[in-house]
Each structure stands twice: as C-alpha cells, then as structure tokens.
PDB file of N, H, CA, C and O in Angstrom:
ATOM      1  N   UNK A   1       0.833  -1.180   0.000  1.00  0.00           N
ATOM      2  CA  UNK A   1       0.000   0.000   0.000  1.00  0.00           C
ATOM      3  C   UNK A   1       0.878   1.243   0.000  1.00  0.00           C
ATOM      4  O   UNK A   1       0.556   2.245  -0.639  1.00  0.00           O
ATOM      5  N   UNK A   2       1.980   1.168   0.717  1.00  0.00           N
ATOM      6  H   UNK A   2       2.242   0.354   1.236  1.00  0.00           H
ATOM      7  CA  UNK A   2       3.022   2.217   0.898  1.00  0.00           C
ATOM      8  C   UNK A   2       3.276   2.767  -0.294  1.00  0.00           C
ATOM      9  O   UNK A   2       3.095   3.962  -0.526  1.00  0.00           O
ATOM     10  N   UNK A   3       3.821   1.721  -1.336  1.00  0.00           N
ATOM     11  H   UNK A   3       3.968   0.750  -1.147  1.00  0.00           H
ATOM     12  CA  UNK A   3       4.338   1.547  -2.931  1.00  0.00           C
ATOM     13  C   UNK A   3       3.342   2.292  -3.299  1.00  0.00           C
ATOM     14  O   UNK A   3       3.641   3.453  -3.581  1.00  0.00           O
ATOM     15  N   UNK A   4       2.237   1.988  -3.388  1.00  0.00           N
ATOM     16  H   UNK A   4       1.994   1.045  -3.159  1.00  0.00           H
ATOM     17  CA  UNK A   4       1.173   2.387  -4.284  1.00  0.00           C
ATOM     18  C   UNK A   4       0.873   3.879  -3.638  1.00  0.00           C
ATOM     19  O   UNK A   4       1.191   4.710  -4.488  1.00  0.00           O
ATOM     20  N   UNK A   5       0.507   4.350  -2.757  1.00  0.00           N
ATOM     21  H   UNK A   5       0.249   3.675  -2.067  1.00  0.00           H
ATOM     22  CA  UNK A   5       0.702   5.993  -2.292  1.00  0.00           C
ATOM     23  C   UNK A   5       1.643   6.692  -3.216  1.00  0.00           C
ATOM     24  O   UNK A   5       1.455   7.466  -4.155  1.00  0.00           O
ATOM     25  N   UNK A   6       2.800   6.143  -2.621  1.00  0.00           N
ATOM     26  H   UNK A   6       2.952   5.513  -1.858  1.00  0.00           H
ATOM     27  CA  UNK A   6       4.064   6.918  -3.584  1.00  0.00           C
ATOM     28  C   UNK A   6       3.698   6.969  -5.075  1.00  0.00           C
ATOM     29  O   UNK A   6       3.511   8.049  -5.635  1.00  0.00           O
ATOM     30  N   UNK A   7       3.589   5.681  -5.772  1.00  0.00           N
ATOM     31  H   UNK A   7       3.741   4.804  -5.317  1.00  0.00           H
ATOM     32  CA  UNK A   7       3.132   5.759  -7.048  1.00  0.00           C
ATOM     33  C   UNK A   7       2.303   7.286  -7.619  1.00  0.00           C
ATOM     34  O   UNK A   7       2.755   8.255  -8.229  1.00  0.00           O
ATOM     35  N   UNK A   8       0.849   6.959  -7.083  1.00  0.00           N
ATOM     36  H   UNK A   8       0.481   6.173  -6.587  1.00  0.00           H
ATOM     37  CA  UNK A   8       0.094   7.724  -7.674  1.00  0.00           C
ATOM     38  C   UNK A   8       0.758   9.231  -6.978  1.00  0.00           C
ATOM     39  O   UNK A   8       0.589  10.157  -7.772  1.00  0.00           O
ATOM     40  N   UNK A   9       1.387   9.619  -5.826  1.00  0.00           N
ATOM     41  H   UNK A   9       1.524   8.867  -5.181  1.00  0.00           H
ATOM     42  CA  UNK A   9       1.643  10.936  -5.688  1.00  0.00           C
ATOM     43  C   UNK A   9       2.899  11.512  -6.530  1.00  0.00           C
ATOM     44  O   UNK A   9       3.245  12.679  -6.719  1.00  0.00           O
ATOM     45  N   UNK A  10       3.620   9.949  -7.094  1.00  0.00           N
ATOM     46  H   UNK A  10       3.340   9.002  -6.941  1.00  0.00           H
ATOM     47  CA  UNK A  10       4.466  10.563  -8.320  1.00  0.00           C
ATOM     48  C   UNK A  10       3.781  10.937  -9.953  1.00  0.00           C
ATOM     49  O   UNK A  10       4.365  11.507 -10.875  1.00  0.00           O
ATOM     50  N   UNK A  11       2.335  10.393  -9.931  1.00  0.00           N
ATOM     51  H   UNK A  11       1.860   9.930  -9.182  1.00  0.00           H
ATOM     52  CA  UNK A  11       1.486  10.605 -11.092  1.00  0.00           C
ATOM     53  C   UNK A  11       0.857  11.443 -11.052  1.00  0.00           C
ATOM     54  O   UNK A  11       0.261  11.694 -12.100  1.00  0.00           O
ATOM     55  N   UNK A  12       0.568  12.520  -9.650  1.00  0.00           N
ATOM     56  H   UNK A  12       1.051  12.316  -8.798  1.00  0.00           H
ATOM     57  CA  UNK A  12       0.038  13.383  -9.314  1.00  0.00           C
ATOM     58  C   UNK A  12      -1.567  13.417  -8.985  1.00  0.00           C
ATOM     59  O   UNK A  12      -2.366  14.345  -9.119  1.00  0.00           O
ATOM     60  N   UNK A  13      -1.795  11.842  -8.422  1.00  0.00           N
ATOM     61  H   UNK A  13      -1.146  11.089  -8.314  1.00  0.00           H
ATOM     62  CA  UNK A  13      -3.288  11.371  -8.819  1.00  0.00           C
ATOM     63  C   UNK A  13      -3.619  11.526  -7.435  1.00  0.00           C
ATOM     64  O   UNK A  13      -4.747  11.107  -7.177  1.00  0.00           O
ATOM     65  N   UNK A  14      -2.503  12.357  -5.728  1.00  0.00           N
ATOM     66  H   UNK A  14      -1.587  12.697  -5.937  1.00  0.00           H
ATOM     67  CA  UNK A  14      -3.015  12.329  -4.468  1.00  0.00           C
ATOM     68  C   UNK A  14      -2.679  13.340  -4.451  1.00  0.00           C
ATOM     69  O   UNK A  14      -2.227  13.870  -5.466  1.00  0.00           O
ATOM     70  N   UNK A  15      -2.799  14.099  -3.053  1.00  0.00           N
ATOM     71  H   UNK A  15      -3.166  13.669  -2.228  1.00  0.00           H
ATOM     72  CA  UNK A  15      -2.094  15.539  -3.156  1.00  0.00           C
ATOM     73  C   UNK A  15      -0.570  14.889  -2.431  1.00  0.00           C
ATOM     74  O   UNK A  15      -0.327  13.839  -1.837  1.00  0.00           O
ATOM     75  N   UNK A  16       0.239  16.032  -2.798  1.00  0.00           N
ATOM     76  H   UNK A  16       0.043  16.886  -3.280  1.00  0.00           H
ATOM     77  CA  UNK A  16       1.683  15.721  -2.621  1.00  0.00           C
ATOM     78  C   UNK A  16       1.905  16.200  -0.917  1.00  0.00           C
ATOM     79  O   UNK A  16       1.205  17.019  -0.323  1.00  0.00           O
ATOM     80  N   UNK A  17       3.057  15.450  -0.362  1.00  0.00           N
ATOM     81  H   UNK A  17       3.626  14.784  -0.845  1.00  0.00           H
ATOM     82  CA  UNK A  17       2.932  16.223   1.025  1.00  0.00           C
ATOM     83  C   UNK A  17       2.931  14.650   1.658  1.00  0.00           C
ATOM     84  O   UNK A  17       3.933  14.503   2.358  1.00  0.00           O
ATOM     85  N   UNK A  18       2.031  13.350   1.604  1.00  0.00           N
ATOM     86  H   UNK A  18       1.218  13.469   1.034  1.00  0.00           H
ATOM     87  CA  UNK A  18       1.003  12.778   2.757  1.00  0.00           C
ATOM     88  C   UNK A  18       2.534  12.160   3.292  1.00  0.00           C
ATOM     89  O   UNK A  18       3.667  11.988   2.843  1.00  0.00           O
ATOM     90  N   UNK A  19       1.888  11.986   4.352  1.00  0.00           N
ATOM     91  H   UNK A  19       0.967  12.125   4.717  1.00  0.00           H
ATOM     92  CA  UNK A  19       3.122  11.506   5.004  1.00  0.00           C
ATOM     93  C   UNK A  19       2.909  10.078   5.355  1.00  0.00           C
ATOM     94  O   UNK A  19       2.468   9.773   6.463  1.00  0.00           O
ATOM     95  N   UNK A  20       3.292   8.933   4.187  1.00  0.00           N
ATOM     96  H   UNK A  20       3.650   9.181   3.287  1.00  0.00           H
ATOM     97  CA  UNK A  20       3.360   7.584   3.850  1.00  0.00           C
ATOM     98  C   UNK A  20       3.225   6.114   4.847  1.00  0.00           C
ATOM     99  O   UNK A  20       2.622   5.041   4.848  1.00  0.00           O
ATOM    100  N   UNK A  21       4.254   6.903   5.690  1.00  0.00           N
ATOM    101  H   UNK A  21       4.744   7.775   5.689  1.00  0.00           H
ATOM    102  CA  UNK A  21       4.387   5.898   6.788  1.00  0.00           C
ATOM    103  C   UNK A  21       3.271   5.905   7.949  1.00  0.00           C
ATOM    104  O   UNK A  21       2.917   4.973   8.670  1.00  0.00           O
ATOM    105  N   UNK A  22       2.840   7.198   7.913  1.00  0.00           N
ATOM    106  H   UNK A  22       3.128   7.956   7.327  1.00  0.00           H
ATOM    107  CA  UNK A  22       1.588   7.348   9.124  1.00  0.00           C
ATOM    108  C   UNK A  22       0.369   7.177   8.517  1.00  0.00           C
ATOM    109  O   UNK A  22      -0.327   6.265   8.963  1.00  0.00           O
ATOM    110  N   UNK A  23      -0.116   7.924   7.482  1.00  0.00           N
ATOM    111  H   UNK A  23       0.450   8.664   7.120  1.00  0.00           H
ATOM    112  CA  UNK A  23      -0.946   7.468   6.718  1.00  0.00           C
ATOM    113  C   UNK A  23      -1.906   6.036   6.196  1.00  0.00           C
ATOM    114  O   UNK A  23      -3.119   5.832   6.141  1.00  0.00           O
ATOM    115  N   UNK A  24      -0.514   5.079   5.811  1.00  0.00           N
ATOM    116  H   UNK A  24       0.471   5.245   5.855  1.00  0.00           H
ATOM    117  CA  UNK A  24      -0.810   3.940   5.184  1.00  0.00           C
ATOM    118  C   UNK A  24      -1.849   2.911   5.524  1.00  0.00           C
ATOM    119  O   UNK A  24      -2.453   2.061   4.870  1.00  0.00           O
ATOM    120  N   UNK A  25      -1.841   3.291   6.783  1.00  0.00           N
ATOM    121  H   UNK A  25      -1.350   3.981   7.314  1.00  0.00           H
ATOM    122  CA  UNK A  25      -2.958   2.081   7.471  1.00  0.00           C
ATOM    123  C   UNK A  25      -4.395   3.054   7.477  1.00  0.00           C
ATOM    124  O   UNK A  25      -5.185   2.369   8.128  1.00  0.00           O
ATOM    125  N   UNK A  26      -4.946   4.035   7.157  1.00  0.00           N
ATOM    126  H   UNK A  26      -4.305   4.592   6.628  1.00  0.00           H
ATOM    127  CA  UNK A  26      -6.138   4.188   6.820  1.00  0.00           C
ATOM    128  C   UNK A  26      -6.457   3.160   5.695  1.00  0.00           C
ATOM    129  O   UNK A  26      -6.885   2.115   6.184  1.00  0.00           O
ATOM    130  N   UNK A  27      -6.384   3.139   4.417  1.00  0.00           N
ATOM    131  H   UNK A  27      -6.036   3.988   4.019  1.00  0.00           H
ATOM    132  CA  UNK A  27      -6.795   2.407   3.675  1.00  0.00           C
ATOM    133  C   UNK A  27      -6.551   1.349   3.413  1.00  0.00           C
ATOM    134  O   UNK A  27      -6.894   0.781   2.377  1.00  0.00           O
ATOM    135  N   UNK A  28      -5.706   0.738   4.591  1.00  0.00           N
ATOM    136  H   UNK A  28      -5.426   1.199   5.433  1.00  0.00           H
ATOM    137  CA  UNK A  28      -5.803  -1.248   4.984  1.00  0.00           C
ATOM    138  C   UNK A  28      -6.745  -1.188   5.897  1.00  0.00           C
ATOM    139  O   UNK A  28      -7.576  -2.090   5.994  1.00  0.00           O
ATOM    140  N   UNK A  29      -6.747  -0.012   6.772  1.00  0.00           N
ATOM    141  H   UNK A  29      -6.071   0.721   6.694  1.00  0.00           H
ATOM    142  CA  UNK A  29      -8.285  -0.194   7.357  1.00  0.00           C
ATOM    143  C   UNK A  29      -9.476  -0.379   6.739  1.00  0.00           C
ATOM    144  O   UNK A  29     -10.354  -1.198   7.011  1.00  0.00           O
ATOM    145  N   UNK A  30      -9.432   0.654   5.669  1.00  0.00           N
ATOM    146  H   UNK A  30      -8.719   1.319   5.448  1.00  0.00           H
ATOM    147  CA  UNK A  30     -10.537   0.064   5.345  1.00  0.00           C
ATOM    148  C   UNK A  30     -11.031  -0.355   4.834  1.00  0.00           C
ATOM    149  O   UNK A  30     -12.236  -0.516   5.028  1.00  0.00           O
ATOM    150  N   UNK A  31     -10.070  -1.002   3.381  1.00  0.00           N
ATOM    151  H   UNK A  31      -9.091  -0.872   3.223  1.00  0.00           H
ATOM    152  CA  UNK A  31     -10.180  -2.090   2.950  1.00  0.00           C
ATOM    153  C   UNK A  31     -10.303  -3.521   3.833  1.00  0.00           C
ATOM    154  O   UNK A  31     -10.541  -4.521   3.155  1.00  0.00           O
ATOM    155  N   UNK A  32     -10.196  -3.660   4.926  1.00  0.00           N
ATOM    156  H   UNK A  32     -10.002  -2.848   5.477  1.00  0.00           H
ATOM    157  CA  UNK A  32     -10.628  -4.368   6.361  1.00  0.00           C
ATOM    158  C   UNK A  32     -12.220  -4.513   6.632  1.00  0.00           C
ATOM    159  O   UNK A  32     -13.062  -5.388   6.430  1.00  0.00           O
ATOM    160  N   UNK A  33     -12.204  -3.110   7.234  1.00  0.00           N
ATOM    161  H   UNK A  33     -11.520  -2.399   7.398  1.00  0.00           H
ATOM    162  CA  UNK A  33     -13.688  -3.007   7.348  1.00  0.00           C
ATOM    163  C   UNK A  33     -14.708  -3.470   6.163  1.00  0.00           C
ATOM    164  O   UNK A  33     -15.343  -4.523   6.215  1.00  0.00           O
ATOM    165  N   UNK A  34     -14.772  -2.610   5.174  1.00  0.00           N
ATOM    166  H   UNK A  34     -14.256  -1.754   5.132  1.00  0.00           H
ATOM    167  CA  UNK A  34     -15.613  -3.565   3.942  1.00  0.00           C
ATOM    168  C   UNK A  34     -15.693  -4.665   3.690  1.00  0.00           C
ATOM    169  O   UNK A  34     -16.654  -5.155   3.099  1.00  0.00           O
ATOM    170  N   UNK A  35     -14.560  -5.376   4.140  1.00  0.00           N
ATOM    171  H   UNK A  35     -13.779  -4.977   4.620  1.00  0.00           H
ATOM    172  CA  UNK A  35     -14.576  -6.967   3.871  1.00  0.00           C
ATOM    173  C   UNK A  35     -15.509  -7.594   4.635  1.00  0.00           C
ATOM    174  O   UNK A  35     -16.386  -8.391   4.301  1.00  0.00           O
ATOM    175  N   UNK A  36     -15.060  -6.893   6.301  1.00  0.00           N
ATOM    176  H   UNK A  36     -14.348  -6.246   6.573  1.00  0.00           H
ATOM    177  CA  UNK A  36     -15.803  -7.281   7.273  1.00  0.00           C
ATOM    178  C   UNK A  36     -17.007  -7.364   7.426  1.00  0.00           C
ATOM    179  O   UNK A  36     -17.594  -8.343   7.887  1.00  0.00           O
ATOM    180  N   UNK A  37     -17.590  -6.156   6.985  1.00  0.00           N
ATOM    181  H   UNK A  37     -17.113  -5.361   6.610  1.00  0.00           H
ATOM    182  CA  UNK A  37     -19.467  -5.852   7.702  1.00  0.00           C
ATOM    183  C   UNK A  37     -19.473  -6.884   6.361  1.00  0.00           C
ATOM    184  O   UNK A  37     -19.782  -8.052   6.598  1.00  0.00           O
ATOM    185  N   UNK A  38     -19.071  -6.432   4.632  1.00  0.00           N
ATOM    186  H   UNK A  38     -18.820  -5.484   4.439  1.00  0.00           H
ATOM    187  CA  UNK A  38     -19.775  -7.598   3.690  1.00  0.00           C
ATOM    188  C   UNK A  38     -19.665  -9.247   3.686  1.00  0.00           C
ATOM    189  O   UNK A  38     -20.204 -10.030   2.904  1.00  0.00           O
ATOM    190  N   UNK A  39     -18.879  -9.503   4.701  1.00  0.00           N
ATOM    191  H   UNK A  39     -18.441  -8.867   5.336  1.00  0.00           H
ATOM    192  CA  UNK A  39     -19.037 -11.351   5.185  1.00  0.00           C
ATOM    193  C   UNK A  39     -19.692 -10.730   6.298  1.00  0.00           C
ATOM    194  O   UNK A  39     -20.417  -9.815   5.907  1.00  0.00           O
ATOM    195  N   UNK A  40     -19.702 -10.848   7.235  1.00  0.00           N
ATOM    196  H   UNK A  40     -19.112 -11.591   7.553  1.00  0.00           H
ATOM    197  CA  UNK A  40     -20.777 -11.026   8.042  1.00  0.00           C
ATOM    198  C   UNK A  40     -22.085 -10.186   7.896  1.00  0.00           C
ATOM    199  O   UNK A  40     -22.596 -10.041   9.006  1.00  0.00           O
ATOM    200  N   UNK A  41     -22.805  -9.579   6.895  1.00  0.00           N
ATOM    201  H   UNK A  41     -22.389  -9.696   5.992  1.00  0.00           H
ATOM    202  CA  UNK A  41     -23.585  -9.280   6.162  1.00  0.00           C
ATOM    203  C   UNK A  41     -24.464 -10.169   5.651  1.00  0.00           C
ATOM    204  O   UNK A  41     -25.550 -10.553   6.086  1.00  0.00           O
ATOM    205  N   UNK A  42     -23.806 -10.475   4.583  1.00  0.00           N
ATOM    206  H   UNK A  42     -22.924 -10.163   4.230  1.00  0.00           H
ATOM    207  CA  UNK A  42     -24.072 -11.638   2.997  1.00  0.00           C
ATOM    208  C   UNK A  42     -22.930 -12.460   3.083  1.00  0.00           C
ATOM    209  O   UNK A  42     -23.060 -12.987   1.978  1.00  0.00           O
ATOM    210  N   UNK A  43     -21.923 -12.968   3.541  1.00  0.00           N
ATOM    211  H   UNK A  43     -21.817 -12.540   4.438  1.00  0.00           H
ATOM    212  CA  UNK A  43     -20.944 -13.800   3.880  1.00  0.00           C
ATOM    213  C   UNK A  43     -20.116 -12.940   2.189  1.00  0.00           C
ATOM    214  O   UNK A  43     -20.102 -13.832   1.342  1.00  0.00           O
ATOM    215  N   UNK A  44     -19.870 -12.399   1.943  1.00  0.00           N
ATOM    216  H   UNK A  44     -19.881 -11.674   2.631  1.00  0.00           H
ATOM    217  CA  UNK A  44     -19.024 -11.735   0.851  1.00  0.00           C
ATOM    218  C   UNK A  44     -20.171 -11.243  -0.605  1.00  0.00           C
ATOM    219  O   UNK A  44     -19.948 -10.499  -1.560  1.00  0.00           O
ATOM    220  N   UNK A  45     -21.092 -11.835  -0.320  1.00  0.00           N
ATOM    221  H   UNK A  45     -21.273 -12.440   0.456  1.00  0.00           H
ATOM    222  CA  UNK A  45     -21.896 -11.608  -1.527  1.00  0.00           C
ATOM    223  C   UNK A  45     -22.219 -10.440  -2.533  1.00  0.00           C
ATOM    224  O   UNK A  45     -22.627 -10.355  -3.692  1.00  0.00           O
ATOM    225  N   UNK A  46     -21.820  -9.539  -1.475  1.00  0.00           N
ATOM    226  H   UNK A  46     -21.489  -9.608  -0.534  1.00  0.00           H
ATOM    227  CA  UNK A  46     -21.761  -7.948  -2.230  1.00  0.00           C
ATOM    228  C   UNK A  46     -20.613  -7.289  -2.005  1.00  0.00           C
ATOM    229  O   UNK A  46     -20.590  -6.093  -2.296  1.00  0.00           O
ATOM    230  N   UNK A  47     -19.454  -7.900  -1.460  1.00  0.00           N
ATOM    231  H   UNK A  47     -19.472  -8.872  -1.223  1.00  0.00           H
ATOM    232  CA  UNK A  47     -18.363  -7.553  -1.798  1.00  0.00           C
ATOM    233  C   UNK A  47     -17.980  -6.486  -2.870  1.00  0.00           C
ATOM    234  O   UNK A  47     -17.346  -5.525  -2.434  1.00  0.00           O
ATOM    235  N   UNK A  48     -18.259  -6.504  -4.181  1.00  0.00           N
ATOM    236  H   UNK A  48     -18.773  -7.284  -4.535  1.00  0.00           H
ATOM    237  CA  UNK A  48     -17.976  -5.868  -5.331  1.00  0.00           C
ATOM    238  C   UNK A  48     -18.562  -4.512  -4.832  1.00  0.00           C
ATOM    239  O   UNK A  48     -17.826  -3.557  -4.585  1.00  0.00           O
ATOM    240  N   UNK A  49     -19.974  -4.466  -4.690  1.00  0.00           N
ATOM    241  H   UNK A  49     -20.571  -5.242  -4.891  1.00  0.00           H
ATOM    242  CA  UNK A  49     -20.645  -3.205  -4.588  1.00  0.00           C
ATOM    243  C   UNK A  49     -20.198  -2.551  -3.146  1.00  0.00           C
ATOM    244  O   UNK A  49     -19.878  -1.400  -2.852  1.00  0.00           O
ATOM    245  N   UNK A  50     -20.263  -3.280  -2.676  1.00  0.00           N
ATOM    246  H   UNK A  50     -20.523  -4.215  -2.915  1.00  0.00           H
ATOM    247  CA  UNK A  50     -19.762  -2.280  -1.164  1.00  0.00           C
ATOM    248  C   UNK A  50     -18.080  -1.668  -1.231  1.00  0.00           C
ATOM    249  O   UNK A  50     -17.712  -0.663  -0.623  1.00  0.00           O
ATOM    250  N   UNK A  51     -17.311  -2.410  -1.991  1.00  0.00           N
ATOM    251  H   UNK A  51     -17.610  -3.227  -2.485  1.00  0.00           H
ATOM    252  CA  UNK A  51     -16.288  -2.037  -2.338  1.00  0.00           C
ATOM    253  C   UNK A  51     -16.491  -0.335  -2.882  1.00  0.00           C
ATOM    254  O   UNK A  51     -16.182   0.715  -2.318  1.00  0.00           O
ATOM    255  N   UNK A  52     -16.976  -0.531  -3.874  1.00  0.00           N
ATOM    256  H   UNK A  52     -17.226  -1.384  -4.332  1.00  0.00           H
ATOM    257  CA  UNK A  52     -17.934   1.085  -5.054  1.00  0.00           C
ATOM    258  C   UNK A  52     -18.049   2.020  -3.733  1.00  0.00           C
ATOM    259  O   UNK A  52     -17.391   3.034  -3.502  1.00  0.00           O
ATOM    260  N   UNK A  53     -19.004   1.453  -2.963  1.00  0.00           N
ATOM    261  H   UNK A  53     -19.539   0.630  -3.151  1.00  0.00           H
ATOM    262  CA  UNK A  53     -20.258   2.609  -1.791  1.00  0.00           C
ATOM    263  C   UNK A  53     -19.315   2.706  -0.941  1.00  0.00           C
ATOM    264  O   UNK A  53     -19.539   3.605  -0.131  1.00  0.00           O
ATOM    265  N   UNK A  54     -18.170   2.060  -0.746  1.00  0.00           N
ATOM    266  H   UNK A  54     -17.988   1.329  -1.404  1.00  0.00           H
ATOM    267  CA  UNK A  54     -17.312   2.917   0.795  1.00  0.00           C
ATOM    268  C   UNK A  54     -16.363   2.984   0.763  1.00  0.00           C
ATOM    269  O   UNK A  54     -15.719   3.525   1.662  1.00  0.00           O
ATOM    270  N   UNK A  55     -15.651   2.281  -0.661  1.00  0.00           N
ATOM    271  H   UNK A  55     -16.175   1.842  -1.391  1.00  0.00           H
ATOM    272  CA  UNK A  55     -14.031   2.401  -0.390  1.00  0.00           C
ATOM    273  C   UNK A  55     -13.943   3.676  -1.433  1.00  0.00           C
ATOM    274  O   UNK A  55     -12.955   4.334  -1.106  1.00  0.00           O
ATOM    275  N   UNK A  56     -14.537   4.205  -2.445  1.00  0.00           N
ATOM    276  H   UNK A  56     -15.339   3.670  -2.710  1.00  0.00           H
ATOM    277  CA  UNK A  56     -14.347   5.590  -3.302  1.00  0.00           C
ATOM    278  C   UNK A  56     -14.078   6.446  -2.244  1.00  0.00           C
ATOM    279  O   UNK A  56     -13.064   6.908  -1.721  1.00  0.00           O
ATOM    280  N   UNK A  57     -15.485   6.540  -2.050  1.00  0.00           N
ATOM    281  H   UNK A  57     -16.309   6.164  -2.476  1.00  0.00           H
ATOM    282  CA  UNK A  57     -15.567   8.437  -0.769  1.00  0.00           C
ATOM    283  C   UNK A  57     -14.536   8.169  -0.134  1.00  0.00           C
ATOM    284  O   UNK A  57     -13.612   8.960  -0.322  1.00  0.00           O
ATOM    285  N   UNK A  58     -14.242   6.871   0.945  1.00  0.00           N
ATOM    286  H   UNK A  58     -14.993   6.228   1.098  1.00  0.00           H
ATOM    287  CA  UNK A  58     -13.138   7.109   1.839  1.00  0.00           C
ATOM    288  C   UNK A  58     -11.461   7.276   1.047  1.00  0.00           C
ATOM    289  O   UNK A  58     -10.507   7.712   1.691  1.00  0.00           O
ATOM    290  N   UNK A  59     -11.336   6.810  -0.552  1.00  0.00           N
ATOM    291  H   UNK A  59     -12.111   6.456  -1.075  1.00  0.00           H
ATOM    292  CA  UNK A  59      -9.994   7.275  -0.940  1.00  0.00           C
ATOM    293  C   UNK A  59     -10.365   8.843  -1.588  1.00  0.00           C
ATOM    294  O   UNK A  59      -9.514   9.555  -2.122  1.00  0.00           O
ATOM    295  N   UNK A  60     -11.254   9.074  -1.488  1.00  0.00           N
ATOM    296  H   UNK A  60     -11.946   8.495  -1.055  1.00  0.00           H
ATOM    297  CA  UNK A  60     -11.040  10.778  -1.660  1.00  0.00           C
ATOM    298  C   UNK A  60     -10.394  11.314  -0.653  1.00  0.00           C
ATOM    299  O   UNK A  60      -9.521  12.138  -0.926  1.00  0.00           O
ATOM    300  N   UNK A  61     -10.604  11.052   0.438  1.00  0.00           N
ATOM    301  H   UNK A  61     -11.313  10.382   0.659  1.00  0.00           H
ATOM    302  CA  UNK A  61     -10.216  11.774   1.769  1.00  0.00           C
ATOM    303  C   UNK A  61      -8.256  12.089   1.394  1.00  0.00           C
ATOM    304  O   UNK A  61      -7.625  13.078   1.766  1.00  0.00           O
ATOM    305  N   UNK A  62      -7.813  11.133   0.739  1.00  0.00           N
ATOM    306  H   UNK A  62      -8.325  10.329   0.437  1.00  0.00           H
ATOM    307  CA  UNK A  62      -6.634  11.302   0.961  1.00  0.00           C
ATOM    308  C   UNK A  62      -6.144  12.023  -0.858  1.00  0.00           C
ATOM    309  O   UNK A  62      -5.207  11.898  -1.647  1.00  0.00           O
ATOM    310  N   UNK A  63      -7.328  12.703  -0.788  1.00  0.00           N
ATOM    311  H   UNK A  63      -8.088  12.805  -0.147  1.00  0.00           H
ATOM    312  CA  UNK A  63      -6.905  13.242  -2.335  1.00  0.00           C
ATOM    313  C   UNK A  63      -6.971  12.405  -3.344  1.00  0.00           C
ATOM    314  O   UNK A  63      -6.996  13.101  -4.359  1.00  0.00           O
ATOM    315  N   UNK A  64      -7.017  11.221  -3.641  1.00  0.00           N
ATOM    316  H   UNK A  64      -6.997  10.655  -2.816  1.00  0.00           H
ATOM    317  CA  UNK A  64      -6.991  10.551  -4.356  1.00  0.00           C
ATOM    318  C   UNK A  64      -8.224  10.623  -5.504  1.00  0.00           C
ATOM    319  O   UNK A  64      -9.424  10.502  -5.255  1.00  0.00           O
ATOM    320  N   UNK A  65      -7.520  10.887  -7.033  1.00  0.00           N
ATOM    321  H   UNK A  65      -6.545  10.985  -7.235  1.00  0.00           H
ATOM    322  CA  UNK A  65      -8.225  11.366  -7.818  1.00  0.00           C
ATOM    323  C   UNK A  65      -8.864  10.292  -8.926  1.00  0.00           C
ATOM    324  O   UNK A  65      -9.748  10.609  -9.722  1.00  0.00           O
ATOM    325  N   UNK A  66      -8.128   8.667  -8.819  1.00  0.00           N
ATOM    326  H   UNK A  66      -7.410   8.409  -8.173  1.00  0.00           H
ATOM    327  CA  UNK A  66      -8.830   8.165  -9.318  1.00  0.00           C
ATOM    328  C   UNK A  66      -8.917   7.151  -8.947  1.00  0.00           C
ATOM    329  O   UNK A  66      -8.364   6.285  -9.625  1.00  0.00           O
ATOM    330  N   UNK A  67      -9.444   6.845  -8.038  1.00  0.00           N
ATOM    331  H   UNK A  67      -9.893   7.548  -7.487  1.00  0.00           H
ATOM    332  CA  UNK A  67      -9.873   5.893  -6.961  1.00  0.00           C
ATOM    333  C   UNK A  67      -9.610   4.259  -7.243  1.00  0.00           C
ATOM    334  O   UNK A  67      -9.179   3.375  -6.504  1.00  0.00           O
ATOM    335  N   UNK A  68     -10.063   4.250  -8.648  1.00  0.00           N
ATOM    336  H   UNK A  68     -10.414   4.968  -9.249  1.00  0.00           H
ATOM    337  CA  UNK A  68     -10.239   3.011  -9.193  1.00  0.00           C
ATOM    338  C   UNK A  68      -8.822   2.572  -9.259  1.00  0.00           C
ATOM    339  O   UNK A  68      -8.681   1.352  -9.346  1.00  0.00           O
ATOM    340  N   UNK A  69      -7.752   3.282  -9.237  1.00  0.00           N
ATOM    341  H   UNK A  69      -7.867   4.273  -9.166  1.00  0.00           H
ATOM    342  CA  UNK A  69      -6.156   2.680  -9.365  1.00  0.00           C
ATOM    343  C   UNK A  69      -6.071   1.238  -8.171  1.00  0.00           C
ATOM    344  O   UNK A  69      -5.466   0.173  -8.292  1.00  0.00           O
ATOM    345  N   UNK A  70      -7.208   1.907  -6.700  1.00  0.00           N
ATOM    346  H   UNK A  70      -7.700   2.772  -6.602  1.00  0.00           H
ATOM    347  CA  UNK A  70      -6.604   1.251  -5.622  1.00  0.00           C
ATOM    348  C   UNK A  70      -7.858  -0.018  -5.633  1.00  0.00           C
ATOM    349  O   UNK A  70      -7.894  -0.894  -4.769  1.00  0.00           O
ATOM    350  N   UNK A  71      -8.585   0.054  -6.470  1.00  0.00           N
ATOM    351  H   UNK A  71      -8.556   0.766  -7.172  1.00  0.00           H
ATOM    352  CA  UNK A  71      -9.546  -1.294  -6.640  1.00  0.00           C
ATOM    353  C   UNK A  71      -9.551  -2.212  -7.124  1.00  0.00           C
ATOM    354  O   UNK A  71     -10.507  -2.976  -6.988  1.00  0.00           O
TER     355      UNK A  71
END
C-alpha cells in the first residue's frame, strides 16, 4: 500500500505532502472493514458493490483522484 501511495503521488493522482508511513494504514483499514461488515452481512456476496459505496468516498479523503487505481 506504501508503494502504491508513492506511485500515484508521483502521477500526481493524491495531493503531494502525505506523510506515507503514518498514513498507510487508513486504507488497509478500510479495505478491512468492507470486507468485514460484507461477510458477516451476505458472507461476501456484495463484496464488489460495497467495495464502489465505501471504499471511493473514503480514498477521496486522501486526495486521491482516481480511486479506481486502488480497486
């Protein structure tokens, strides 16, 4: 995930600045969480779509301009 930050802030696709190492575990979080509530939900069954409904908005937060890189 580290790799991939750097990546897109060398493509200019996050804002520049984030600070990598502190950062990084928001979005293993919550790529975590989604997994989580969608198995014990539907046991994974909507996986795909809940991926769409909560992991976009939450990679905006970190600037991230095209979300779909990290899906």
């Amino acid at each position: 995930m580290r790799m991939l930050l750097r990546e897109t802030e060398a493509a200019e696709e996050i804002l520049a600045g984030l600070g990598h190492d502190r950062e990084v575990w928001h979005p293993v979080a919550y790529f975590y969480g989604v997994q989580e509530i969608s198995n014990r939900l539907t046991e994974r069954a909507d996986l795909p779509k809940r991926i769409g409904e909560m992991l976009t908005p939450a990679l905006k937060t970190f600037g991230i301009t095209h979300p779909n890189r990290f899906l």
